[in-house]
N, C-alpha and C positions, 0 to 999 in steps of 0.2 A: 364577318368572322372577327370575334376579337384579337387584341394584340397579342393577349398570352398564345391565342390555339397556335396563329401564325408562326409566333416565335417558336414552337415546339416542333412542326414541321419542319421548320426551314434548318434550327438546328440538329435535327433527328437524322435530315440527310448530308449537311454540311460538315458538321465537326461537332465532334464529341469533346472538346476543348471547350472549357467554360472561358467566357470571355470576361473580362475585366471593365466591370464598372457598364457594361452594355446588354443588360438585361432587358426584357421587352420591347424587342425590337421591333417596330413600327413593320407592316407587310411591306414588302420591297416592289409591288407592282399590282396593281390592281389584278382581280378577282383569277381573271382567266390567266394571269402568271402563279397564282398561289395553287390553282389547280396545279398546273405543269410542275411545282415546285413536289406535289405529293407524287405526283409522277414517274420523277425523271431518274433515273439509274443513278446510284455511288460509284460503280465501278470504274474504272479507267475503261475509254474506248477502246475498242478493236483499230488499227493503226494503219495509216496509208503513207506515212511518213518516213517510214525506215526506222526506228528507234532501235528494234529486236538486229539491225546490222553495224551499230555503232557509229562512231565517231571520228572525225577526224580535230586534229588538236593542235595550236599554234598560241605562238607568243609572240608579241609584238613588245616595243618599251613600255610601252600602258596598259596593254590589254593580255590575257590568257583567254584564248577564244578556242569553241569549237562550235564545230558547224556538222550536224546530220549529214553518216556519206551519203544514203541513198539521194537525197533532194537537195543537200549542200545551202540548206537554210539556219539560219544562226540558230546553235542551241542554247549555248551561254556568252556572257559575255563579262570576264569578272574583272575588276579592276586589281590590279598591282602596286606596290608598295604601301598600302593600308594594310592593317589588321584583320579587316570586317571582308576581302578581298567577295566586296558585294558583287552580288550578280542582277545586273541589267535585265536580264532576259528572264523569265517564267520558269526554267528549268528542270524547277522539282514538281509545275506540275504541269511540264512537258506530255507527259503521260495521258493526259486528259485534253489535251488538244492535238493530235495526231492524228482527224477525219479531214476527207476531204471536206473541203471550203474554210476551214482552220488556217488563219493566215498567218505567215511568220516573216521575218528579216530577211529579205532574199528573192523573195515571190516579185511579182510583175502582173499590174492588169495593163491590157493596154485597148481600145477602138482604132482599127482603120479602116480604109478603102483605099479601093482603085481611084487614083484621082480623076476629079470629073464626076464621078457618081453621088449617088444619093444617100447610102446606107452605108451602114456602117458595121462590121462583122467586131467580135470580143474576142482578146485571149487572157485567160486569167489560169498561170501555175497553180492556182489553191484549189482549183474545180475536181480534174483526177490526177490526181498526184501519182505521175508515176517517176521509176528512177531517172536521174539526171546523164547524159552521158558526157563523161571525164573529156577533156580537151588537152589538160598538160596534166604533168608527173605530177600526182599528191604529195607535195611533201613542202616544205618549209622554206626549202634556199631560193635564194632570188625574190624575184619582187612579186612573184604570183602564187598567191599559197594557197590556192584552189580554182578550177574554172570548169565550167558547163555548158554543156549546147545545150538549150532547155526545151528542143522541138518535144522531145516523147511525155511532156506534160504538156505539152498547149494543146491545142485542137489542132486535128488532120486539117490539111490546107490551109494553116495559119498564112498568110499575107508576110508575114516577118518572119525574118530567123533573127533569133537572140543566141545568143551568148552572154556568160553571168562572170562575173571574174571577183576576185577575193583578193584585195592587193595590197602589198604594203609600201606604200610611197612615204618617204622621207619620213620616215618609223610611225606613219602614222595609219593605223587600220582604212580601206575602202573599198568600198561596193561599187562593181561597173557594169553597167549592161552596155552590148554593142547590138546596136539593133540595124539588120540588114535589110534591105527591101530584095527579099528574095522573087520579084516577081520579074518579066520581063515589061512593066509597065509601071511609069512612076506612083508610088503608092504614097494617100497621107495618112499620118498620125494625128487620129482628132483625139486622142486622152491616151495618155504615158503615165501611169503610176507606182509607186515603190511602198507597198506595206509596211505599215510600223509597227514593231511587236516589243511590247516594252511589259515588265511585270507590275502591270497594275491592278493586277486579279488580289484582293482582298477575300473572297471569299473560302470559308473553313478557316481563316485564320483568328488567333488571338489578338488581343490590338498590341503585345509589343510584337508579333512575326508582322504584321501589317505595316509601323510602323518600321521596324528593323531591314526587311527585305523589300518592300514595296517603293515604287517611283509613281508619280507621276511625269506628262510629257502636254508639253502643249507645242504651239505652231508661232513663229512670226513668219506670215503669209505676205513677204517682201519682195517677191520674185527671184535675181541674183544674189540677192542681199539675204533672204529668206537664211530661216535654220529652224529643228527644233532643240528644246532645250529639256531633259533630264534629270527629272530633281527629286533623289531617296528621301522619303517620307520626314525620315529626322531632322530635315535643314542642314544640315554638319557635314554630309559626309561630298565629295566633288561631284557636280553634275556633269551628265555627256551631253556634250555638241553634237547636235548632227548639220554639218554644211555639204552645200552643194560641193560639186567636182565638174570644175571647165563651168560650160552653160548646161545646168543643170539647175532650172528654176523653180522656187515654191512655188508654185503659182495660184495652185490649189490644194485647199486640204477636207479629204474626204472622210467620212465615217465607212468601217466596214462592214457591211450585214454579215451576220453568222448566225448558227441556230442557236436560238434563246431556249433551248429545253434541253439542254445539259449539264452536267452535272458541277461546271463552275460559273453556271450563271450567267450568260455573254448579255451584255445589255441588263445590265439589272443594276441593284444599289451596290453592291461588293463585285460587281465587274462592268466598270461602263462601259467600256470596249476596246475595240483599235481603229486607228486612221493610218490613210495613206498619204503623202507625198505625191502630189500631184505635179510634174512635169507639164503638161500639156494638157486643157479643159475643155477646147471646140465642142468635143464630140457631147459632153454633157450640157453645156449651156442651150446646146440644141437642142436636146430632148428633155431630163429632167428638170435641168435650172432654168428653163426657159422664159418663168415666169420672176425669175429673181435676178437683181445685180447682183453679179460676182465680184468677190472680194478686186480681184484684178481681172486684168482683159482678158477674153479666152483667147487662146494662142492653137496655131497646128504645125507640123512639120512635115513637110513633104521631100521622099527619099528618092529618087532616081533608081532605076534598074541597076542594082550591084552598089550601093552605096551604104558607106553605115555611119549612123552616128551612137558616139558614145555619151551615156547617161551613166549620173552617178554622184555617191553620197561618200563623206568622209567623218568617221569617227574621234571626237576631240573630247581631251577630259580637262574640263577648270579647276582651278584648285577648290574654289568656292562658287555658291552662288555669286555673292558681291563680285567674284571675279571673271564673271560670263563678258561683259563686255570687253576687258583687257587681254583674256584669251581670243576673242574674234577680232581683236585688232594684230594679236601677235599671229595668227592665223592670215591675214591679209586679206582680212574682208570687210564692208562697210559696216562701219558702225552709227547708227545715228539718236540722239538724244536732243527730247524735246521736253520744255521747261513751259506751263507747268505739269504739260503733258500730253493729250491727246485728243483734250473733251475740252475746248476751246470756245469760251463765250467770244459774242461776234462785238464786243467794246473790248474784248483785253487783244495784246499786242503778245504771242504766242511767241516761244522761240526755237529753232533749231540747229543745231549743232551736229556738223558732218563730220567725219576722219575716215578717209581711205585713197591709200598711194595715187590715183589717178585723179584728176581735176574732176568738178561738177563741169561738164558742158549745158548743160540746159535741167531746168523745169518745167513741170508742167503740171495742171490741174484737172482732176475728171469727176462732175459734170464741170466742162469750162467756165470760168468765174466765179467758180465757187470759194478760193482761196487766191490768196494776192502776197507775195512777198519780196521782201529788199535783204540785202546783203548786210551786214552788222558786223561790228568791229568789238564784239561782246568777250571773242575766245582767249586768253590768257596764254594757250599753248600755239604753236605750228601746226598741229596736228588734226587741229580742226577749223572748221569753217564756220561761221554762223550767219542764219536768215533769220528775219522776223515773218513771220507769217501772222496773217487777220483773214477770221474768215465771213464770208459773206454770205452764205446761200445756208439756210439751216438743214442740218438733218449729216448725210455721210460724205467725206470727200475724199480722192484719193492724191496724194500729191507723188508726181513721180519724177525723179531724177535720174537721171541721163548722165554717167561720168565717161571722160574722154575716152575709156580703153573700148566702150561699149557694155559696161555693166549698166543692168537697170535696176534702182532700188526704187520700192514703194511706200510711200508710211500713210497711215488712214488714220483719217481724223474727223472728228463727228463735230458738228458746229449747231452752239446753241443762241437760244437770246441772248440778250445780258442777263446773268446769274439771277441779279435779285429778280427781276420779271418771270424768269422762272418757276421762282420759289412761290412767288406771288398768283401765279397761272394754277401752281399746284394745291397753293389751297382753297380760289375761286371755284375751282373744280370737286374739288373735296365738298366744297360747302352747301354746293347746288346743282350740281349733273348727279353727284355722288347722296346725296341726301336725300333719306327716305324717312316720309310723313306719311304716316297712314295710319291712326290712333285703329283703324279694327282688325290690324295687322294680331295674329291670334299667339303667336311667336313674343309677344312686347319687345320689337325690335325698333320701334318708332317711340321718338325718334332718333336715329343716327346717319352715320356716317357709313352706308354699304360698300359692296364689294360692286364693282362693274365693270362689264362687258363691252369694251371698246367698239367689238365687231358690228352690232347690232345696237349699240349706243342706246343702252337701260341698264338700269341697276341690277345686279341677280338677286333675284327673290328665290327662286330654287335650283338646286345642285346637287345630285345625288352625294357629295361631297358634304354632308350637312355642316360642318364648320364654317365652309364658305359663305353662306348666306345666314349662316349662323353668329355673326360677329367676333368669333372667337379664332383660337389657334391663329399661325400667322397668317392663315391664307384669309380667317374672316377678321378680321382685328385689324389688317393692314390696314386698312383707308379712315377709321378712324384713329388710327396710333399714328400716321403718317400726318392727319389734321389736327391733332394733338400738338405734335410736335412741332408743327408749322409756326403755333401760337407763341411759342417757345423764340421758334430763329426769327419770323416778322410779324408780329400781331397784328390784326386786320380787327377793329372794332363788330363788324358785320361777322363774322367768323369768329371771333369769342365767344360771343351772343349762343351763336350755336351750339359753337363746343359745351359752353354751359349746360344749354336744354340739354344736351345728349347726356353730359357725365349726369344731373343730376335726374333723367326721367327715363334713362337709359342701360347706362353705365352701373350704376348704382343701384341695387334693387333688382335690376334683371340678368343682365352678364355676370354683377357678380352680388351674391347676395349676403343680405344684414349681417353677418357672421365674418364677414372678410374671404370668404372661399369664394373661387371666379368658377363657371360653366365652362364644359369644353366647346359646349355650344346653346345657343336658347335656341334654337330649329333643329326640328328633328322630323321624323317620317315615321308616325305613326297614327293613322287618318283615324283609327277608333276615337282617338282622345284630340282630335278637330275637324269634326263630320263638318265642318262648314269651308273647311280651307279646299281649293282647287289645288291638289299636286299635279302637277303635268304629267300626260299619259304618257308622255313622249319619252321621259326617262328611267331607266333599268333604276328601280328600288333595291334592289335584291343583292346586292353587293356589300362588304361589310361597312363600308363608309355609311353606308347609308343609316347611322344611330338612330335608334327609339331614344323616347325621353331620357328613361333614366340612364342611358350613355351620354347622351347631350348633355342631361345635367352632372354628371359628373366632375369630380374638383381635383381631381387627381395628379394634374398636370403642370408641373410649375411655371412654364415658359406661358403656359396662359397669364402669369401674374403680374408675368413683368412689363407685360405690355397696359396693363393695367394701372401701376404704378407709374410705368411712363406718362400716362397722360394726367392723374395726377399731379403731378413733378411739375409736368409744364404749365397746370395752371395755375400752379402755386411761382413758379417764376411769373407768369402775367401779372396777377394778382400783386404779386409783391411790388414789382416794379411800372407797372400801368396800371394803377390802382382807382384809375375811373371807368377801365373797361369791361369789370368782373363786376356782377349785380346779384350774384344769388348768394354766393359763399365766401368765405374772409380765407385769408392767405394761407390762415392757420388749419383751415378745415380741411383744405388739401394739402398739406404737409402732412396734417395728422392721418389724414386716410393712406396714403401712401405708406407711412408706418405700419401701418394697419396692415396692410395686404402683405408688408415684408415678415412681418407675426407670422401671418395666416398662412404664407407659403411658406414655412421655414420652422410652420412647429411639428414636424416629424409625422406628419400625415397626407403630407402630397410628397406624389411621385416625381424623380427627376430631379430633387431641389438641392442633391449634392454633385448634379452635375454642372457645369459651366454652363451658361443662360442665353439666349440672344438678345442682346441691348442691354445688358444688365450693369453694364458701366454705368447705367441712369441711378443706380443703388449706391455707386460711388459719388458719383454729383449729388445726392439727395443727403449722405452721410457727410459730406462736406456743408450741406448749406443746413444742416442740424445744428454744426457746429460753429458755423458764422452766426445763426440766430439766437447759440446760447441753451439750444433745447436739451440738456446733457442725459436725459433720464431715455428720451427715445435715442439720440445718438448713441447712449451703450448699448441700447437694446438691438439696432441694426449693426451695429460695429460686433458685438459678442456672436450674432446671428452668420458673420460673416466669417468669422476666425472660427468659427465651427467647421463652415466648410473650405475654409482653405486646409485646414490641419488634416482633413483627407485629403486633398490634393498636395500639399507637402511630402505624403508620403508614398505619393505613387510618381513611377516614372514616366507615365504616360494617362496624364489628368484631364486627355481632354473626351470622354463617356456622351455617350448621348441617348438617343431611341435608334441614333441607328446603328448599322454595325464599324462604319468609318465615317466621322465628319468634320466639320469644320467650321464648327459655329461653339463648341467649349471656351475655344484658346482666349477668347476676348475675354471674356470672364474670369479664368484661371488667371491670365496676367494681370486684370485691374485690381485683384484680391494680392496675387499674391505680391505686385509690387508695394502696397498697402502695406501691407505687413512684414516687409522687408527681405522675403523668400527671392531670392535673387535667381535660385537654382530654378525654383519652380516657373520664373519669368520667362527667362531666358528657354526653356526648353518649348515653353510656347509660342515664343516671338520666332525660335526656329524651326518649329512646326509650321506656321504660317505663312516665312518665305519660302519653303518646299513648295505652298499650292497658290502663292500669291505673286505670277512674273512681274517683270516690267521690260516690255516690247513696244516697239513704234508703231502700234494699233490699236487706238480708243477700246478696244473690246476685248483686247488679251491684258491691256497695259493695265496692272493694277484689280487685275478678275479674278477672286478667289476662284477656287474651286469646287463648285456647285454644279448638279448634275442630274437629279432623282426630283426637286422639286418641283417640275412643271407635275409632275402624276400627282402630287396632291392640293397644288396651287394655282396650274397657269390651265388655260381653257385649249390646248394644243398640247396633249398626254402624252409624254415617253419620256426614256433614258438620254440625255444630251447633254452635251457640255454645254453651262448655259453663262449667257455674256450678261455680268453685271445682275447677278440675282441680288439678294441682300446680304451673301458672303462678304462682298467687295467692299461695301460702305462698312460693316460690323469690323472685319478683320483687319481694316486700315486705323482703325483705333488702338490697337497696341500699337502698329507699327509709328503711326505720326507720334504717336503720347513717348516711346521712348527715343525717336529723333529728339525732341522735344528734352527730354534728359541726356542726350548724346548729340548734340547739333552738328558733330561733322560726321553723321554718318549716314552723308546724301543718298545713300543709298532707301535708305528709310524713308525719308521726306520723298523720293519717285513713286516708289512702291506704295507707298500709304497715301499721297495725294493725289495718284490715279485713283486707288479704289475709294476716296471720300469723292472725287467727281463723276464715277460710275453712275452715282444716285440722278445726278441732274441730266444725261442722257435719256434714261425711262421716260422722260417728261418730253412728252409732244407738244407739239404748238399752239394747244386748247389745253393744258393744264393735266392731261389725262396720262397718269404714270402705270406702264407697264411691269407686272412681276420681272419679267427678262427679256432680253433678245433670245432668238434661237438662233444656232450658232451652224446649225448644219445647212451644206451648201445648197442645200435647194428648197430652200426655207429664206431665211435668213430676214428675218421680218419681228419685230417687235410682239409678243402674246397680246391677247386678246381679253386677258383679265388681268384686272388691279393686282388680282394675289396676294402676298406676301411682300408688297411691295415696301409697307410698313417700316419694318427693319430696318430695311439701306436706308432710306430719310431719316433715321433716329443718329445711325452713323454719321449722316452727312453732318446733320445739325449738331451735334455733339462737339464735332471736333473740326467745321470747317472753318477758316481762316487765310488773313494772306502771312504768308510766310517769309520772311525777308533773309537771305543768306548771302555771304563772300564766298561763290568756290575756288575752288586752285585751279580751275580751268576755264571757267563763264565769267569771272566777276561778281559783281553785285547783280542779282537774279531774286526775282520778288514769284512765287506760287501764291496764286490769287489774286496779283497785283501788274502794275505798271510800273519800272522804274522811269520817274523823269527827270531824274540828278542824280549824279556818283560824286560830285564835286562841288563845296566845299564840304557837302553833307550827302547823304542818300537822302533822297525824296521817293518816295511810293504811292501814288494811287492805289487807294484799294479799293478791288474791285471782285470782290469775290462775294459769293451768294448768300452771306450773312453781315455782313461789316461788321460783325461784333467782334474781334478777334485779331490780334497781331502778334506775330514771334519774330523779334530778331534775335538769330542766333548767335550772331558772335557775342552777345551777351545773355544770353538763354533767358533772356524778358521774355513773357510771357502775359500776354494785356487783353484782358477780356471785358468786354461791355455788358452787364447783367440791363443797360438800359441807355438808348441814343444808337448811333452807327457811325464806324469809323469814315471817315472819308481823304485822310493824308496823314502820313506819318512819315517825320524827319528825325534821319538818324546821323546823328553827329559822331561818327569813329573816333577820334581826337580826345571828345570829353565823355564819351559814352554817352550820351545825354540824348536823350528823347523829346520831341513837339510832336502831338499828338493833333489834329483839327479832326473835331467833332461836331454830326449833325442832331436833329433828333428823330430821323429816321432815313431808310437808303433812300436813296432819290431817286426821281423816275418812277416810283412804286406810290401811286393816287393811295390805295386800299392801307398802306403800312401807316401804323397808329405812331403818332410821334411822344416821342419819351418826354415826361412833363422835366428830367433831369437827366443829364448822364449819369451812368453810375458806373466808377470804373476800378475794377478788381488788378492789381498788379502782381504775380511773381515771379520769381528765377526756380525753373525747372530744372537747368544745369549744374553740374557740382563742379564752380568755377573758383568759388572763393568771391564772387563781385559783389553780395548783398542784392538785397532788392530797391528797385528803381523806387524814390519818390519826391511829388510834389513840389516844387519847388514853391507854389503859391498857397495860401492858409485856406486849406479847404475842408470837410469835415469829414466823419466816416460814418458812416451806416451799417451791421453785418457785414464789416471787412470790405465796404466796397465804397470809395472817394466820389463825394457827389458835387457833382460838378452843374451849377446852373448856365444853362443855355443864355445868350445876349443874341438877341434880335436873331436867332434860328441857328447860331456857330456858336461853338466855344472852343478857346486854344488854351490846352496845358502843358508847362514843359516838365519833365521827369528827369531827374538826378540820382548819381550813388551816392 
């Protein structure tokens, strides 16, 4: 089915509201969802909820809350003293979720048994919802402002009595369940969990109701430490805390099934779903997650005849995002930050930094020896502690802390090679597991750089998904945009070579042809027109992915281009700067075709091309090196190209449009333009779009994870709706965030956020080179996908803007991202040690030092005289395959608005297209830089 029919369905029963800048929207689910979608009722549900009996209504200092009398589960939850007095909770369309299995704030699943036995009996409030019976006086005074015995909703002969309580402790809102072992035989709890109902249904909205009313929520799965975090769409407005109450541990966090064939879509692209708060996991780890490590240990609790324990969540509103950690400290819970993050190469020296009231009594590491650490004298304030950690064993580690009162916190941390090895593995991989040669291939896909199948270790030749094996879109394009770019951050001689044959017998001519227009795909499924090709029986044709020709050849699609000019770009950096490893075309040719395709997608006949782009910051570095080489006739031509479409996004308040109906892949592009052009307002509203769905938490997989959800259904080879860890949101979206640290160097907040999600990218990458579209985040999964995908993107990110980052905080000291400090005194010293060495920022002087050719390998910074020593190689080390620079070539500026000038030279050196070239002496060169 095409895009338009779909779009006409889905908006026919969704909303009669035209949306903004999001026409043709992409099907939200494969085949057998779009049936359901023609299906499914507009009307609001018939109700098991209580709505038709009302409300009960309270106010707290922060909150105006009410809660449904019949079932006493939150109905709204709005915040006070703001304007926008937003509502938390789904509210207005409460309506449409009032069947049983409909889960809300309030509800309880739980697993026990009799202890000693083998099985395990359920209770879950959402199943038949019946009335709750009252325990105390409903009304407002004192500290309990609503409670319920929740037996007449669980099952007959439930194992437990609950009780639910609504309480206001020390003005701040809290949920208690007291769960009793009503039996006369000690009974265990192998899974305790607490629903999370948060208004993140986008569906039938416009995108400013979407943005205006809608949150996202995600999990730090820390155990005692645990919270989640609530953050309205627009960035600006305060997010809600949710922290434990007493011992009351994340421990787990579940997705909830609900029916997918209603009328707001549950598990679809405009409604990913809800999760629970999990308490206690036993009982799953034994059954469904049996075959997965769990985020943390599975834990049980076991009650004695007549004993109760209480569980339970406390309500907390921040002022800000940036101010999430300083409320969880004023909260009196741990807080912990780790420098440069989460995603820890096994040569860099990691840091952590504790704060909370009670001592750390021990550490520990799980699998044991996988992480090692010493106590550091790094912290500036009292308030916190700080370890070094190194880690040793590659892949997931859990590190847990033990503080004296008996709290436990967790942080997870993922341990790679060393970076550049990495990098280096990724495009070994790309070049030769990934590489498909087969001149009678019918498709002209030979040769390049295919899409492949981790599970069964071959390249995909066919996928009812024709893009896929199609080279195109991000899910077929990835593995050559990703080897593209490679050549770009470490050229590999052998891997040029390649890249060459493919742009020019490949790339050029068949993806995209003579005219500058690219295919949405060269494979397609239409056996009339290649009686000789074998399509596999095995796969359902019949679905609308599955394009005939002329859908495949279709040019319609902008985001096809840019992946195209991406690789372009990069062999025009090879080319320019390793100009004896390019053999077919001169530097000029790929400069010039990259213009070309910015033409071609931007002259008012492809679709999408006044939307915000993925990777299209590559349009900004290309408009830059236009103008270092002097080309003034294409530089207007791409620079006028672009003020075209910011001047639409200038004047919308919410510029970031896509194919789908809510995403997160504009903003990158809307900010690279409109700070270009000096649109400040337009910036800004997207750098706060983006920390809305970009956290930063002490777990490699949330720390720094945009918010990506919908793309395994057209990319990853493990199809559904999930929140998914480290797609290519993380690597794109940490490009506004690091580029305006970058212009703002004390707002560390930026530099956490944005150097987790530029190291998301080198997590994908296994221990053979082989990069994963995403992890999959749901708990009984949790396993890296099984196709390359879209993987493309995030390395465009990474390589774009990765670097070590050298900063003074007001709390750490001197603290290097990407690096080692091994002097603060008489000067800062920094190994750098990050997965490109091309690249160094010290912030207290917003320097800003890029290598277009050699690798950094030490930089000394002199605070005193501001003054810089740079030691350069001519390529990273340790890396056999990296081609070494016949010269440095070393670009300098001040991204800050400090007043300092830009750092230079102190020795007579020459310039080339804006960039100091620097000859190598016997394999090192050292230059120092001055104001």
């Amino acid at each position: 089915m095409p895009y338009s029919a779909i779009n006409l369905t889905v908006s026919a029963c969704i909303s009669t509201t035209p949306r903004i800048r999001e026409t043709a929207m992409r099907p939200l689910y494969p085949a057998l969802f779009a049936i359901v979608l023609l299906l499914r009722p507009c009307a609001a549900q018939s109700g098991n909820l209580g709505l038709q009996d009302g409300f009960l209504s309270f106010d707290t200092p922060t909150f105006s809350v009410q809660l449904v009398k019949d079932s006493q589960t939150l109905y709204s939850l709005k915040t006070k003293g703001n304007a926008s007095g937003f509502d938390f909770i789904p509210a207005d369309v409460m309506s449409q979720r009032q069947s049983n299995g409909n889960y809300h704030l309030g509800d309880l699943t739980f697993r026990a048994r009799i202890a000693g036995s083998s099985s395990w009996t359920s209770g879950d409030t959402s199943t038949q919802r019946r009335i709750v019976t009252p325990v105390t006086p409903l009304n407002a005074t004192g500290s309990t402002l609503a409670a319920a015995n929740l037996s007449p909703t669980l099952p007959s002969g439930s194992l437990l009595n609950v009780t639910r309580r609504w309480v206001l402790a020390n003005g701040d809102l809290e949920l208690l369940f007291d769960i009793t072992n009503s039996q006369k035989q000690a009974v265990e709890i192998g899974a305790l969990g607490a629903p999370l109902e948060f208004n993140n249904i986008f569906t039938g909205r416009t995108a400013a109701e979407t943005n205006e009313l809608c949150s996202l929520f995600d999990p730090y799965i820390g155990q005692d430490a645990g919270y989640v975090q609530v953050t309205p769409l627009l960035g600006t407005l305060p997010p809600l805390l949710v922290l434990p109450v007493g011992k009351s541990p994340l421990e787990g966090w579940r997705f909830l099934p609900e029916d997918t064939s209603t009328s707001l879509a549950y598990q679809s692209q405009t409604f990913e779903g809800l999760y629970e708060w999990q308490f206690h996991t036993l009982a799953y780890a034994q059954n469904e997650w049996k075959n997965v490590a769990p985020w943390n240990a599975p834990s049980s609790a076991t009650l004695h005849p007549g004993e109760t324990r209480t569980y339970g969540l406390r309500f907390v509103l921040a002022p800000s995002i940036r101010g999430i950690e300083d409320t969880l400290q004023a909260a009196k819970r741990p807080v912990a930050v780790g420098i440069p993050g989460y995603i820890i190469a096994s040569d860099q020296s990691a840091k952590l930094f504790l704060s909370f009231s009670s001592a750390v009594k021990s550490l520990s590491a799980s699998p044991a020896g996988t992480l090692s650490w010493t106590k550091n004298s790094d912290a500036k304030s009292s308030g916190y502690v700080g370890y070094t950690i190194t880690g040793h064993t590659w892949g997931r580690s859990r590190l847990t802390i033990t503080y004296a009162d008996g709290t436990v916190q967790t942080v997870h941390y993922y341990v790679t090679k060393p970076a550049v090895q990495v990098v280096a593995d990724l495009g070994s991989f790309l070049t030769t597991e990934s590489w498909f040669d087969d001149p009678s291939d019918p498709f002209d896909r030979s040769p390049s750089v295919i899409s492949y199948d981790r599970e069964v270790n071959a390249v995909v030749k066919d996928d009812p998904r024709a893009w896929i094996p199609g080279l195109s879109d991000e899910a077929g394009a990835g593995s050559w945009l990703a080897a593209s770019m490679k050549q770009f951050a470490q050229p590999s001689a052998a891997e040029v070579a390649k890249i060459e044959q493919f742009i020019n017998e490949t790339l050029w001519g068949s993806i995209q042809n003579f005219d500058g227009s690219v295919k949405k795909s060269v494979y397609f499924y239409q056996p009339d027109l290649v009686p000789s090709y074998d399509y596999p029986s095995s796969i359902y044709w019949g679905n609308w992915w599955s394009w005939n020709q002329a859908a495949s050849y279709a040019t319609d699609r902008a985001y096809d281009y840019v992946h195209v000019v991406a690789a372009y770009w990069s062999l025009y950096r090879v080319a320019r700067n390793y100009p004896d490893l390019v053999k077919t075309h001169t530097w000029g040719w790929y400069l010039n075709q990259a213009v070309m395709t910015v033409a071609s997608m931007t002259n008012g006949r492809v679709g999408y091309a006044d939307d915000g782009l993925m990777e299209e910051t590559v349009i900004r570095y290309l408009l830059d090196d236009l103008k270092r080489e002097g080309l003034t006739t294409n530089a207007t031509l791409v620079e006028s190209r672009m003020r075209e479409r910011e001047n639409v996004w200038a004047g919308e308040r919410y510029p970031f449009g896509s194919e789908m109906a809510w995403d997160s892949t504009g903003q990158e592009g809307v900010y690279a333009w409109a700070t270009y052009f000096n649109d400040t307002t337009t910036a800004v509203n997207a750098l706060n779009s983006i920390l809305a769905y970009q956290p930063t938490v002490p777990h490699w997989g949330y720390n720094g994870n945009a918010r990506r959800y919908w793309d395994n259904v057209y990319g990853g080879k493990l199809q559904r709706i999930e929140r998914q860890i480290h797609h290519y949101g993380s690597g794109l979206n940490a490009i506004p965030l690091i580029s305006q640290f970058r212009a703002d160097p004390t707002d560390y907040y930026l530099l956490r956020v944005g150097f987790g999600g530029l190291s998301g990218p080198l997590s994908n990458i296994d221990q053979g080179g082989f990069a994963a579209a995403s992890f999959h985040s749901f708990a009984d999964t949790l396993k890296w996908d099984g196709y390359s995908g879209d993987y493309g993107p995030n390395f465009v990110g990474h390589a774009l803007e990765m670097g070590t980052y050298i900063i003074d905080h007001p709390d750490f000291g001197w603290q290097a991202f990407g690096g080692n400090v091994v002097a603060t005194s008489p000067t800062v010293r920094v190994r750098t040690l990050d997965s490109l060495r091309r690249r160094v920022f010290i912030a207290p002087i917003g320097a800003w030092l890029s290598l277009d050719a050699g690798a950094f390998s030490e930089v000394d910074y002199d605070p005193t005289k501001k003054a810089v020593t740079l030691s350069m190689i001519p390529a990273a080390p340790g890396v056999s395959s990296a081609a070494p620079a016949p010269a440095a070539r070393l670009v300098v500026a001040n991204t800050a608005s400090n007043d300092l000038g830009v750092l230079k030279p102190t020795q007579n050196l020459t310039q080339d297209a804006g960039a100091w070239v620097i000859p190598f002496k016997n394999g090192v060169v050292t230059v120092t830089l001055a104001l």
